[in-house]
PQR file with spaces between the fields and no chain letter, atoms N, CA, C, O and H, PARSE charges and radii, in Angstrom:
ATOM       1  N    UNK     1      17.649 -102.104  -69.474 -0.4000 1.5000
ATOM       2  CA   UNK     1      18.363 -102.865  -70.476 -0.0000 2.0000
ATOM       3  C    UNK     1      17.463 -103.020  -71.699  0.5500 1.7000
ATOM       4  O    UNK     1      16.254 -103.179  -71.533 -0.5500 1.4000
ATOM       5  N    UNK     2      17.976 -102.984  -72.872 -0.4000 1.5000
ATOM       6  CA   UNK     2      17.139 -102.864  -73.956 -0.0000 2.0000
ATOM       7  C    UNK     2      17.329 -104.393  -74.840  0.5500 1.7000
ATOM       8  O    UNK     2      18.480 -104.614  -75.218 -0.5500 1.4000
ATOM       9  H    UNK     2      18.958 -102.855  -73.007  0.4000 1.0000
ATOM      10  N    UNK     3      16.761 -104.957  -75.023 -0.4000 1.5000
ATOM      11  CA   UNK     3      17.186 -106.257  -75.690 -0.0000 2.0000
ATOM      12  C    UNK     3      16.711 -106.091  -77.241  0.5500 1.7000
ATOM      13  O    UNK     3      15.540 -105.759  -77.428 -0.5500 1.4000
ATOM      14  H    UNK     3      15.826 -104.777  -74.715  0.4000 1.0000
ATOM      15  N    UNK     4      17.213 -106.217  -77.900 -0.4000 1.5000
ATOM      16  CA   UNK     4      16.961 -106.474  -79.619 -0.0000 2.0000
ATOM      17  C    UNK     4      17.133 -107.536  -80.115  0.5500 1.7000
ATOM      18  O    UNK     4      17.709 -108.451  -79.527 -0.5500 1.4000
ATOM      19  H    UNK     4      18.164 -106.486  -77.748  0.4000 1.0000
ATOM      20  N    UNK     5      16.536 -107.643  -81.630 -0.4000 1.5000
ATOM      21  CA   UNK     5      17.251 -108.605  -82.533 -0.0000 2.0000
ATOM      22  C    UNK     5      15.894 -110.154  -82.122  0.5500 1.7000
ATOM      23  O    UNK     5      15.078 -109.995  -81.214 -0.5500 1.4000
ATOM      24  H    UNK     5      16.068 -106.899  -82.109  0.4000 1.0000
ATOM      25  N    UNK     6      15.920 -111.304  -82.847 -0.4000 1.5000
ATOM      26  CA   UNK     6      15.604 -112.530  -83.006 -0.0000 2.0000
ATOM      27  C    UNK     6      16.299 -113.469  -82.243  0.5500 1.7000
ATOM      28  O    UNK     6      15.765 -114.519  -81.886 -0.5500 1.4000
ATOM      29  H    UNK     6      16.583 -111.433  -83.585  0.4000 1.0000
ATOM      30  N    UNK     7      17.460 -113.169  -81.962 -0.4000 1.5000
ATOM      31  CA   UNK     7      18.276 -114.148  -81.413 -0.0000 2.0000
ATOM      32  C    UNK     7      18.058 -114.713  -79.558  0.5500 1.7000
ATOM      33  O    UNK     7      18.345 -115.700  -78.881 -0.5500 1.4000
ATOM      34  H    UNK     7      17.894 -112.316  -82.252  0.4000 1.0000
ATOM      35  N    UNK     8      17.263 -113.144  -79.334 -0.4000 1.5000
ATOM      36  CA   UNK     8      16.597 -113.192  -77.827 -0.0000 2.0000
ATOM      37  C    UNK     8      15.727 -114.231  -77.728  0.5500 1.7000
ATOM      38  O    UNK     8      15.780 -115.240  -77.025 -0.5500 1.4000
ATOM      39  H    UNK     8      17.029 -112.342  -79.884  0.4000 1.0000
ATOM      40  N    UNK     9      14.626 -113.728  -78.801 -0.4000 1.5000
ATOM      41  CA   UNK     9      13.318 -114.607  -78.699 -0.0000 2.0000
ATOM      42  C    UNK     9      13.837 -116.224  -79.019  0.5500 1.7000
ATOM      43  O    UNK     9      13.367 -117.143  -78.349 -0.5500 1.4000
ATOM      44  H    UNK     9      14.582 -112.908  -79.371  0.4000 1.0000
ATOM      45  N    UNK    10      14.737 -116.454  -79.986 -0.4000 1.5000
ATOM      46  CA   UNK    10      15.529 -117.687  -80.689 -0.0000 2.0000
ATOM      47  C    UNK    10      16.019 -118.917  -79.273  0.5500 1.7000
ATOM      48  O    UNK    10      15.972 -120.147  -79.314 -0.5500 1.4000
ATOM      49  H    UNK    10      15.120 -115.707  -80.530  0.4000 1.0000
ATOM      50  N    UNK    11      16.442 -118.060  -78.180 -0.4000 1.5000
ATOM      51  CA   UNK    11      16.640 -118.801  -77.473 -0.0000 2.0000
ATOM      52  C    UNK    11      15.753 -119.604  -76.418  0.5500 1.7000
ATOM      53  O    UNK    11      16.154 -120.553  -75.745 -0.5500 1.4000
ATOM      54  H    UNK    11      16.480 -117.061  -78.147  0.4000 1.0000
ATOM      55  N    UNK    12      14.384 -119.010  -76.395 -0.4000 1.5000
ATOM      56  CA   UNK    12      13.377 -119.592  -75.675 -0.0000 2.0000
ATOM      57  C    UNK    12      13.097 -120.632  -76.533  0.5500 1.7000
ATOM      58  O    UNK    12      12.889 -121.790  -76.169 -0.5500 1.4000
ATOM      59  H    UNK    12      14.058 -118.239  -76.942  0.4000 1.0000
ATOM      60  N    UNK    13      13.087 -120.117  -77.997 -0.4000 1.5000
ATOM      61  CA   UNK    13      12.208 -121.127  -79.035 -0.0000 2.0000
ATOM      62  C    UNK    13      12.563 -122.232  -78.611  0.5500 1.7000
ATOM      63  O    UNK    13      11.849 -123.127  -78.159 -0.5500 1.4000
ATOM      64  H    UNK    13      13.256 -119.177  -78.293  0.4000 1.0000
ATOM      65  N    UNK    14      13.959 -122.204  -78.775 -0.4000 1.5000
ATOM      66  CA   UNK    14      15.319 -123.163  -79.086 -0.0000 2.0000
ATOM      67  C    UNK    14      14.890 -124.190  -77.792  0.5500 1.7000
ATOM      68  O    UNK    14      14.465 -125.309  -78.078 -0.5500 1.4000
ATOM      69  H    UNK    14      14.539 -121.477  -79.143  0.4000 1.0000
ATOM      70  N    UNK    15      15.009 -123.783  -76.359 -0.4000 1.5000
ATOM      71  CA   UNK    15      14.836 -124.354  -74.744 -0.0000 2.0000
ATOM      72  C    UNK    15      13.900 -125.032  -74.780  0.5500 1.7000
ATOM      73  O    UNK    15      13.880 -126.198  -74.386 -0.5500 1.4000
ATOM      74  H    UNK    15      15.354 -122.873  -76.127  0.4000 1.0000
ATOM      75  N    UNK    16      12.628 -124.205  -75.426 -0.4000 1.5000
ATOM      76  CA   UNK    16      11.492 -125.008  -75.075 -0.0000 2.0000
ATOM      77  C    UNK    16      10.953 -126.859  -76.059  0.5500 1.7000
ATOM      78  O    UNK    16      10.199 -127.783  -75.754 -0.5500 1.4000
ATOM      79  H    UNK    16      12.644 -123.257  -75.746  0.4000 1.0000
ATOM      80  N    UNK    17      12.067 -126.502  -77.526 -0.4000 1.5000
ATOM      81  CA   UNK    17      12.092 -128.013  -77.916 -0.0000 2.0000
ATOM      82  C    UNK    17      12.501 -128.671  -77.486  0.5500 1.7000
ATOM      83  O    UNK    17      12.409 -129.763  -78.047 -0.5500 1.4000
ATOM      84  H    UNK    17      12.679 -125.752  -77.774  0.4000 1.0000
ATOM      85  N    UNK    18      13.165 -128.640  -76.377 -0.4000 1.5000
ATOM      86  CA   UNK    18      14.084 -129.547  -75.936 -0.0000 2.0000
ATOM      87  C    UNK    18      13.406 -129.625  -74.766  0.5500 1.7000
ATOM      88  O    UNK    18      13.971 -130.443  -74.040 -0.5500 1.4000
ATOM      89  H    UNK    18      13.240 -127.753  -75.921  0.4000 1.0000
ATOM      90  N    UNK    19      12.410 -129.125  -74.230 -0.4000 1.5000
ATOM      91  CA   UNK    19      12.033 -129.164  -72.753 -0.0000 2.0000
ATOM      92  C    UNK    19      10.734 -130.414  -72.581  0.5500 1.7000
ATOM      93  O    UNK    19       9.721 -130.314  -73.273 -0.5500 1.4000
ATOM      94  H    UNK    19      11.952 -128.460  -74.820  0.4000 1.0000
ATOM      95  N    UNK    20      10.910 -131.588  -71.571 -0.4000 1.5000
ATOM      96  CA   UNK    20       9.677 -132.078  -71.580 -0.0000 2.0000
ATOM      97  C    UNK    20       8.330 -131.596  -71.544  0.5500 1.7000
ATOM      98  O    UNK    20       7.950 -130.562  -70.995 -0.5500 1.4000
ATOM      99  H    UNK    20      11.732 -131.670  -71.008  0.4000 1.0000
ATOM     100  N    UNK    21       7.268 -132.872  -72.506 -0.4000 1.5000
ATOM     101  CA   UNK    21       5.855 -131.794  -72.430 -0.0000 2.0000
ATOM     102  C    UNK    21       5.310 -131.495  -70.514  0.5500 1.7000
ATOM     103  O    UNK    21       5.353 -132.259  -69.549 -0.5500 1.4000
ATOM     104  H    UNK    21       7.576 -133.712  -72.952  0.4000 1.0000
ATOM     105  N    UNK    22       5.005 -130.558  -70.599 -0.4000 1.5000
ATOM     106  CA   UNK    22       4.147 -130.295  -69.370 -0.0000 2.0000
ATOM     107  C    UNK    22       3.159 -131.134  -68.674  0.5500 1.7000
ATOM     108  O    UNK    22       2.186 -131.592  -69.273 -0.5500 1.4000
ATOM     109  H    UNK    22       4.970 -129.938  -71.383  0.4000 1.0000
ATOM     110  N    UNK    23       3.384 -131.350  -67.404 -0.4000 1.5000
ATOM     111  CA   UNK    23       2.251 -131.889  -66.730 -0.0000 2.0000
ATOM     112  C    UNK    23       1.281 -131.348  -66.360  0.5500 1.7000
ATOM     113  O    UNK    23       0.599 -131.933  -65.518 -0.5500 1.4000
ATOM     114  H    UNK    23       4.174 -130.978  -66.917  0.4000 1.0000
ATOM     115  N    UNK    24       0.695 -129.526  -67.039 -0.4000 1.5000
ATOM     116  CA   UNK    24      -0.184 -129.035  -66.646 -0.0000 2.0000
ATOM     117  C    UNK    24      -0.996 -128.516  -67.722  0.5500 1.7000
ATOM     118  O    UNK    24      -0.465 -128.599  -68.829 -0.5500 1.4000
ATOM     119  H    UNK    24       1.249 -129.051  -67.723  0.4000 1.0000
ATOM     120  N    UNK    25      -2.078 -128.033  -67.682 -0.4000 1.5000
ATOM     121  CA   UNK    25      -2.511 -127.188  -69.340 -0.0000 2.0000
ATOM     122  C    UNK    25      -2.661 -125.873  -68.383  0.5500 1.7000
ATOM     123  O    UNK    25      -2.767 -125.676  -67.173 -0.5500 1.4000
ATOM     124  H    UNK    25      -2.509 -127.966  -66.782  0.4000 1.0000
ATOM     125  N    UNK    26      -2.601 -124.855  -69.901 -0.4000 1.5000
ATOM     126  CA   UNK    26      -2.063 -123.664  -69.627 -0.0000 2.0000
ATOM     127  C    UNK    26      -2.644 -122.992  -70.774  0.5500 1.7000
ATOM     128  O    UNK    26      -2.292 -123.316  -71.909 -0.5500 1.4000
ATOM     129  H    UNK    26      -2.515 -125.015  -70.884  0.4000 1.0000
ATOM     130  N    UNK    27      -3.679 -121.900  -70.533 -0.4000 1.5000
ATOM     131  CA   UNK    27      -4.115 -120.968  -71.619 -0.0000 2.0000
ATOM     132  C    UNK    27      -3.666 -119.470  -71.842  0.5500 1.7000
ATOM     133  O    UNK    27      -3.940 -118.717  -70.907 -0.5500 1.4000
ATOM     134  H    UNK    27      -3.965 -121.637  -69.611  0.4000 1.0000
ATOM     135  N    UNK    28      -3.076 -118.964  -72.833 -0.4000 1.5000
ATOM     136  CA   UNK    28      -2.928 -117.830  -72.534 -0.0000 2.0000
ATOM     137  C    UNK    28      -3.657 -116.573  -73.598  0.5500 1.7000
ATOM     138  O    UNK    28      -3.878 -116.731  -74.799 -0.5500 1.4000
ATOM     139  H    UNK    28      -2.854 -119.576  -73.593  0.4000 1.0000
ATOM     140  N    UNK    29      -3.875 -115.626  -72.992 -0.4000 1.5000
ATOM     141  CA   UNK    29      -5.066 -114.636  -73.974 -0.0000 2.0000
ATOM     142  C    UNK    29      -4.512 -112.873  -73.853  0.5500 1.7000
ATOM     143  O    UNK    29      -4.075 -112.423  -72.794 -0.5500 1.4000
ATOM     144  H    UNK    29      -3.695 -115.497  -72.017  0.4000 1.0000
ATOM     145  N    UNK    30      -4.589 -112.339  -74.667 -0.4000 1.5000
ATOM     146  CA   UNK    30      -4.175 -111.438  -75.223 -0.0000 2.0000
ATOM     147  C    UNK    30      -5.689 -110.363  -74.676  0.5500 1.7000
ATOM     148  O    UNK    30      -6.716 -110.294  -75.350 -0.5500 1.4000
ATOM     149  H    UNK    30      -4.944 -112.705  -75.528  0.4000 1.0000
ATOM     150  N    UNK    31      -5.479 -109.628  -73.351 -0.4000 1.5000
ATOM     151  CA   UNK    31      -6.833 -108.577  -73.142 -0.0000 2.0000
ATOM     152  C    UNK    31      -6.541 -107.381  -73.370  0.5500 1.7000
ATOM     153  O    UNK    31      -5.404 -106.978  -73.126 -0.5500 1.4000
ATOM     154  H    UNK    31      -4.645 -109.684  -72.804  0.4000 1.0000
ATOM     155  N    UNK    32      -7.797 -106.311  -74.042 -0.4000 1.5000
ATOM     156  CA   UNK    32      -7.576 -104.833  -73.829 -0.0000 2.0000
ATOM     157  C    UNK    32      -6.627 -104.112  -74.478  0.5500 1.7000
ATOM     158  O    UNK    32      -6.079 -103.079  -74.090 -0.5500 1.4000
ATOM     159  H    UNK    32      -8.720 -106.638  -74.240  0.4000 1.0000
ATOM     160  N    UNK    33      -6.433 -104.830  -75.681 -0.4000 1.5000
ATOM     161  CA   UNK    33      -4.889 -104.291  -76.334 -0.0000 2.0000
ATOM     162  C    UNK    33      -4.868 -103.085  -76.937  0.5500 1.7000
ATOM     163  O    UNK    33      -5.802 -102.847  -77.703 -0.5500 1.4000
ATOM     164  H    UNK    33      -6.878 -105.668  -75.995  0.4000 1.0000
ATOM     165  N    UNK    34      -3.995 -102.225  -76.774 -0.4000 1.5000
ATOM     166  CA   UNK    34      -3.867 -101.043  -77.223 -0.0000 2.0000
ATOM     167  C    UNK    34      -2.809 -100.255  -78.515  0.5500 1.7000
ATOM     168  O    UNK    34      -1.657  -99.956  -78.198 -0.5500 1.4000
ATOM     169  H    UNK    34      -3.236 -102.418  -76.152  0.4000 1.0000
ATOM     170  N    UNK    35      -3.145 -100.063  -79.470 -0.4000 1.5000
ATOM     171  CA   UNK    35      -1.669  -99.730  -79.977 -0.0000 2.0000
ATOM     172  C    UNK    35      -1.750  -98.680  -80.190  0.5500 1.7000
ATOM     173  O    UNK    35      -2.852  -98.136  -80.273 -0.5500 1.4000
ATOM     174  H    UNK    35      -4.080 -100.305  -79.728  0.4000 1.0000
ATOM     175  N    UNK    36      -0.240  -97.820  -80.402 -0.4000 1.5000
ATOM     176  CA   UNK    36       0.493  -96.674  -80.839 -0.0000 2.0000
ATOM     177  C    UNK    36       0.812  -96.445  -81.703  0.5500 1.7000
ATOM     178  O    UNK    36       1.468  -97.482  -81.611 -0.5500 1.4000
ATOM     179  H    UNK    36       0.655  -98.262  -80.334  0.4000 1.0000
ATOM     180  N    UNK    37       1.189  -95.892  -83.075 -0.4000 1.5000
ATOM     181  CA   UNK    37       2.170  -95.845  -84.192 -0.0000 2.0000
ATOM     182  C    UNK    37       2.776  -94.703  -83.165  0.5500 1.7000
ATOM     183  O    UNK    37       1.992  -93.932  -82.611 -0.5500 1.4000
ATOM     184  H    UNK    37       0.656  -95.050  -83.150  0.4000 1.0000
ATOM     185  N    UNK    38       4.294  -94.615  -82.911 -0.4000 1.5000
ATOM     186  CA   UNK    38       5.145  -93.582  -82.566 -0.0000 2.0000
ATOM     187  C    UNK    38       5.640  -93.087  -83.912  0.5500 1.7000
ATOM     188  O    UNK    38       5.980  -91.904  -83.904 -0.5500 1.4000
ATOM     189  H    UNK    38       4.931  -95.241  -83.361  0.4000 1.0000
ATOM     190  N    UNK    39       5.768  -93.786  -85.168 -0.4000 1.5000
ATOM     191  CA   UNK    39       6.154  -93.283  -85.873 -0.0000 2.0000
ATOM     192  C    UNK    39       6.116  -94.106  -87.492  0.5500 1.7000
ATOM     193  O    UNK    39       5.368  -95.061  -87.699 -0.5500 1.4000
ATOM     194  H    UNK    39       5.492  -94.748  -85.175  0.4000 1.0000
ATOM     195  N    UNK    40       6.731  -93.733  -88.181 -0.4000 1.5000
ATOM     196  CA   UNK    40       6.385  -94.546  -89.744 -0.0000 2.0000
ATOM     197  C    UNK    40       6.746  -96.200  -89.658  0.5500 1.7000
ATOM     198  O    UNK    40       6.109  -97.064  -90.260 -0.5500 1.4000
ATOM     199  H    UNK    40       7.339  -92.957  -88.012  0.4000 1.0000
ATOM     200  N    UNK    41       7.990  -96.468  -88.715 -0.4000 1.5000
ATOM     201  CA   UNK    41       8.715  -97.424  -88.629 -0.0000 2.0000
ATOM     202  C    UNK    41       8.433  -98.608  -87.204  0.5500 1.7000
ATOM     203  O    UNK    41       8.784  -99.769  -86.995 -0.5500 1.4000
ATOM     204  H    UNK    41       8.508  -95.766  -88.225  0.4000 1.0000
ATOM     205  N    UNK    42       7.695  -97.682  -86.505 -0.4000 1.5000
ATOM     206  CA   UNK    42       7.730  -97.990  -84.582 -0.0000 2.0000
ATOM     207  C    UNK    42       5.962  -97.979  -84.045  0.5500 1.7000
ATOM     208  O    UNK    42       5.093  -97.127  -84.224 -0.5500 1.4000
ATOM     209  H    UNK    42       7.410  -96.739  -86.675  0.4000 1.0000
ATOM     210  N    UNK    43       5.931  -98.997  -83.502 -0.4000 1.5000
ATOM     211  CA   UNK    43       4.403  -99.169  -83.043 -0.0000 2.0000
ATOM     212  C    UNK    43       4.663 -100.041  -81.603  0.5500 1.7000
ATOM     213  O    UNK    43       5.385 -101.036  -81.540 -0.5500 1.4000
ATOM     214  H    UNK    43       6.638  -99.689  -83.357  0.4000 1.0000
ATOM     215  N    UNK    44       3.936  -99.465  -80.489 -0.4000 1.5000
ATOM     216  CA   UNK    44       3.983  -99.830  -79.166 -0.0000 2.0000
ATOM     217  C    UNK    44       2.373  -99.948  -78.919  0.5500 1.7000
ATOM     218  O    UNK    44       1.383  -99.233  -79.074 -0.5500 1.4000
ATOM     219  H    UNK    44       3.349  -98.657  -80.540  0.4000 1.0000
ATOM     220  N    UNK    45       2.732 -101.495  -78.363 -0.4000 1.5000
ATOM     221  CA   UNK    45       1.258 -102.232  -78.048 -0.0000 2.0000
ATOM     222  C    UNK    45       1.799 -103.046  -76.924  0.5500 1.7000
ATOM     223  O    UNK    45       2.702 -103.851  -76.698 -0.5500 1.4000
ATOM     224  H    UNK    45       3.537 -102.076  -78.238  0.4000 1.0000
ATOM     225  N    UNK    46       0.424 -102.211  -76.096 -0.4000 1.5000
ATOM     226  CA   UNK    46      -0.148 -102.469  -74.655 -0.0000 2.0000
ATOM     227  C    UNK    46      -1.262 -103.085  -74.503  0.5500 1.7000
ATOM     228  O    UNK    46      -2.386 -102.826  -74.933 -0.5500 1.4000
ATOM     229  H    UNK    46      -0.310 -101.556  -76.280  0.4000 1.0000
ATOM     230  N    UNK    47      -0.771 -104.147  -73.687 -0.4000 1.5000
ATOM     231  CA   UNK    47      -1.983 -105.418  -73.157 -0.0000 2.0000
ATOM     232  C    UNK    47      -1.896 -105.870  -71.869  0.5500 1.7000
ATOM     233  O    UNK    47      -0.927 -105.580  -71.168 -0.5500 1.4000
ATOM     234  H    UNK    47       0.142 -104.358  -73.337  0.4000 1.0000
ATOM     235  N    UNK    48      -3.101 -106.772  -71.351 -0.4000 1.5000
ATOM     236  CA   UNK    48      -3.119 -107.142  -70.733 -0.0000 2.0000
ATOM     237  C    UNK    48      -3.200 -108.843  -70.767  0.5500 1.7000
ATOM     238  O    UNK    48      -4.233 -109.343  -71.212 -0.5500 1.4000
ATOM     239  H    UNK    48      -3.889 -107.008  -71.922  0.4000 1.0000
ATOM     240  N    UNK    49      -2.108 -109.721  -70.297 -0.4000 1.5000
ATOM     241  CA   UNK    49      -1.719 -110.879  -70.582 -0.0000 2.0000
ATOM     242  C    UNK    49      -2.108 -111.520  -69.394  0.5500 1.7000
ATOM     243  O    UNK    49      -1.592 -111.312  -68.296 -0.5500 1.4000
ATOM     244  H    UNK    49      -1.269 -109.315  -69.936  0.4000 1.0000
ATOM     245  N    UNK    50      -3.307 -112.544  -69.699 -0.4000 1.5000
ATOM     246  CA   UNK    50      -3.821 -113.521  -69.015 -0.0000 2.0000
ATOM     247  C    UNK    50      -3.364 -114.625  -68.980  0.5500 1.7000
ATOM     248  O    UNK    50      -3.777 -115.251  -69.957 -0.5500 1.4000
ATOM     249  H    UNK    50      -3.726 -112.714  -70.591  0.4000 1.0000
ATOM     250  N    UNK    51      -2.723 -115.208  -68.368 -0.4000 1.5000
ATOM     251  CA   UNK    51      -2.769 -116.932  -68.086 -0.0000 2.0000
ATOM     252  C    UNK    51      -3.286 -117.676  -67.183  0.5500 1.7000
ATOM     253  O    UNK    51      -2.910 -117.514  -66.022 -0.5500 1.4000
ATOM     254  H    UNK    51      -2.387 -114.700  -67.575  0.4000 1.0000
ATOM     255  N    UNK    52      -3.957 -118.354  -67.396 -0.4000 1.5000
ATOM     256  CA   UNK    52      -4.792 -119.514  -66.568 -0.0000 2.0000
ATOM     257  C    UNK    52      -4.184 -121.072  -66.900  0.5500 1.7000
ATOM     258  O    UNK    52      -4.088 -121.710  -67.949 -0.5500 1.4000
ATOM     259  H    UNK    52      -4.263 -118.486  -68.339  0.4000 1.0000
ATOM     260  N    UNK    53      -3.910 -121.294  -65.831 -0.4000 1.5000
ATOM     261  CA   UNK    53      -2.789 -122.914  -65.721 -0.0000 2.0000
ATOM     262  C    UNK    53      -3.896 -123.733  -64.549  0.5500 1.7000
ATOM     263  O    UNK    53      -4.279 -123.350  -63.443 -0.5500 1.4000
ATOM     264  H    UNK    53      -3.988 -120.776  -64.980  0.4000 1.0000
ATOM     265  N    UNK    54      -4.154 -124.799  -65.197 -0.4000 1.5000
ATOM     266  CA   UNK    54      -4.190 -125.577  -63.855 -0.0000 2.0000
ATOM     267  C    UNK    54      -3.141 -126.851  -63.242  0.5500 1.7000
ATOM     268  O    UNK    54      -2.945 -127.840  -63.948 -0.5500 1.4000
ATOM     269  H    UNK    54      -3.843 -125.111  -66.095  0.4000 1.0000
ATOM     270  N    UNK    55      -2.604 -126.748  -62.102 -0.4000 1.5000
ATOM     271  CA   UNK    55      -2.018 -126.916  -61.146 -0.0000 2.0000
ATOM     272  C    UNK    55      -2.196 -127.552  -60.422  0.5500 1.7000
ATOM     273  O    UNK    55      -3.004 -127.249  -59.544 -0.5500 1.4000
ATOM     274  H    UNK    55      -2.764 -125.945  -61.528  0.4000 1.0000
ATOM     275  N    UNK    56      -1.459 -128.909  -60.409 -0.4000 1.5000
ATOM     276  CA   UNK    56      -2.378 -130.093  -59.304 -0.0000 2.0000
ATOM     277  C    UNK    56      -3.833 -129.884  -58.988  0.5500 1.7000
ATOM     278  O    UNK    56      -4.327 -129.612  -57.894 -0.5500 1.4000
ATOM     279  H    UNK    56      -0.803 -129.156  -61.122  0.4000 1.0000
ATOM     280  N    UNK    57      -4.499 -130.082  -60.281 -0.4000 1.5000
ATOM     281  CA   UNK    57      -6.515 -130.147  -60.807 -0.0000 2.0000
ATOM     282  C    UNK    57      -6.559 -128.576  -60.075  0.5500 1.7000
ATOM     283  O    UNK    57      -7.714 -128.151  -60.109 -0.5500 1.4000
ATOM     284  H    UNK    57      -4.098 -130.304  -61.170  0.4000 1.0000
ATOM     285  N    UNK    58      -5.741 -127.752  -59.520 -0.4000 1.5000
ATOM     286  CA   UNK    58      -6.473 -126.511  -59.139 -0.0000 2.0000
ATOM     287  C    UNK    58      -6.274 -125.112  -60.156  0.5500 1.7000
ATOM     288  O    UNK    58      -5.128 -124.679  -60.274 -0.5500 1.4000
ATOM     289  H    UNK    58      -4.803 -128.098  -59.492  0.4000 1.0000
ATOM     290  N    UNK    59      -7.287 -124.491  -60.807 -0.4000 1.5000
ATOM     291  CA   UNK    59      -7.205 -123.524  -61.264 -0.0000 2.0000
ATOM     292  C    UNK    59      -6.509 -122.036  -60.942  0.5500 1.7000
ATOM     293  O    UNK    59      -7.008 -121.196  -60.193 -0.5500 1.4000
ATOM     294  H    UNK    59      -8.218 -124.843  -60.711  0.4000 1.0000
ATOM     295  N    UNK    60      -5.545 -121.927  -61.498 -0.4000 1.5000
ATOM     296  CA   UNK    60      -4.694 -120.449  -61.311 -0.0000 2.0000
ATOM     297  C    UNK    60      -4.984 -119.205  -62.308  0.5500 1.7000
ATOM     298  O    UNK    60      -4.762 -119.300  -63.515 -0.5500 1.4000
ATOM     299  H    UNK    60      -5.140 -122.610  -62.106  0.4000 1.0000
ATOM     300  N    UNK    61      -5.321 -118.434  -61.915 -0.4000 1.5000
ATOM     301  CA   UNK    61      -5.045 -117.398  -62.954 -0.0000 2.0000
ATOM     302  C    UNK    61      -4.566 -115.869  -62.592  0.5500 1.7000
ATOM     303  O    UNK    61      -4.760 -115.063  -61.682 -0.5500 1.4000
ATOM     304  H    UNK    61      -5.501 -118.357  -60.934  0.4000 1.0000
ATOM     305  N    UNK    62      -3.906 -115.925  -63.695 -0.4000 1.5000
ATOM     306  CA   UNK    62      -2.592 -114.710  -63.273 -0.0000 2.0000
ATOM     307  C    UNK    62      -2.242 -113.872  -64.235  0.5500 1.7000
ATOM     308  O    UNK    62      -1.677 -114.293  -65.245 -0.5500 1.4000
ATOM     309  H    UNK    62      -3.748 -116.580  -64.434  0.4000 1.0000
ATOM     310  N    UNK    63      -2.601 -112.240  -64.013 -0.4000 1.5000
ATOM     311  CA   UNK    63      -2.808 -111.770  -65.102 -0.0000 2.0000
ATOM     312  C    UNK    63      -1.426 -110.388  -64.911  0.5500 1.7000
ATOM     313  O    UNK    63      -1.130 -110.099  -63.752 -0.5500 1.4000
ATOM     314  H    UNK    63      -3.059 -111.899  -63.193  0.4000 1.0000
ATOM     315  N    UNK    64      -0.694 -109.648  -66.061 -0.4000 1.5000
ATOM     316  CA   UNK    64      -0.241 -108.996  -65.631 -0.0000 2.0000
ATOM     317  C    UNK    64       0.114 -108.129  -67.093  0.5500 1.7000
ATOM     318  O    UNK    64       0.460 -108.723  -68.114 -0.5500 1.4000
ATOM     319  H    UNK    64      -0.935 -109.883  -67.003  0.4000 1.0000
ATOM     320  N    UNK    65      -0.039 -106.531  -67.010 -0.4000 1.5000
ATOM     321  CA   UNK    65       0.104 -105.987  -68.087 -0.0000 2.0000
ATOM     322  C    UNK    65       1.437 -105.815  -68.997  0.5500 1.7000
ATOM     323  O    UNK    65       2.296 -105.684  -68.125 -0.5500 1.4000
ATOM     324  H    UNK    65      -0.320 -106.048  -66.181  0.4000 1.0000
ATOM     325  N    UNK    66       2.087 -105.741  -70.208 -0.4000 1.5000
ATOM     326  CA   UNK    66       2.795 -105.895  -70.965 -0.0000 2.0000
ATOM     327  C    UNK    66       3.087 -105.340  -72.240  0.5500 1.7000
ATOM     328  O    UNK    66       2.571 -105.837  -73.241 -0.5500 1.4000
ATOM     329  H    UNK    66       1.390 -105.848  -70.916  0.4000 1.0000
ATOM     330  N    UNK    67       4.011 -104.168  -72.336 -0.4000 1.5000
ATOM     331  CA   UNK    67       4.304 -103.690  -73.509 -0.0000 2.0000
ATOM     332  C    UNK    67       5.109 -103.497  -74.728  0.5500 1.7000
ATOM     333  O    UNK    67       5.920 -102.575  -74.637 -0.5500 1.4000
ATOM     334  H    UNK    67       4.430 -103.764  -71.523  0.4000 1.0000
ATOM     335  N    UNK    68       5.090 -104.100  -75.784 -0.4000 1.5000
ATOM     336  CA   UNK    68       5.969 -104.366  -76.766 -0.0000 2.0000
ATOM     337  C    UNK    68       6.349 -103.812  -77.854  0.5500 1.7000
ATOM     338  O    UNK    68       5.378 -103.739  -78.606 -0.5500 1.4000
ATOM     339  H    UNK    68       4.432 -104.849  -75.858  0.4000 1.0000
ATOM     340  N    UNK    69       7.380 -103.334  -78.371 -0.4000 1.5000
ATOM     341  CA   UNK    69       7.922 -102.152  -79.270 -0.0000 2.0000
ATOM     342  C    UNK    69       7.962 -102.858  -80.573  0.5500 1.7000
ATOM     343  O    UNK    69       8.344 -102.267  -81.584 -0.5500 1.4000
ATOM     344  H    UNK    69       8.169 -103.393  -77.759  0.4000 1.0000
């Protein structure tokens, strides 16, 4: 499935004002990033997306790769 457009991303924006603040802290970091130009108009960048949350005082971290057009 291919998703386009602002209106995708618009709706997280939108959820998350309305969502109570969190009872946890949560860092997230951008590793190893890679980009492409496919073309004059199109660039694909590959990373690796870290988050570290801690979780009832215990440290999580959870990492998983991610690519965006």
């Amino acid at each position: 499935m291919l998703v386009e457009g602002l209106e995708f991303h618009k709706y997280y924006f939108d959820l998350a004002s309305k969502m109570p603040e969190p009872s946890f802290r949560q860092n997230i970091t951008m590793s190893n990033p890679h980009i492409r130009w496919v073309g004059k108009d199109c660039t694909v960048v590959s990373y690796t997306r870290v988050d570290q949350v801690i979780l009832d005082n215990v440290p999580v971290t959870k990492s998983t790769i991610e690519t965006r057009v």
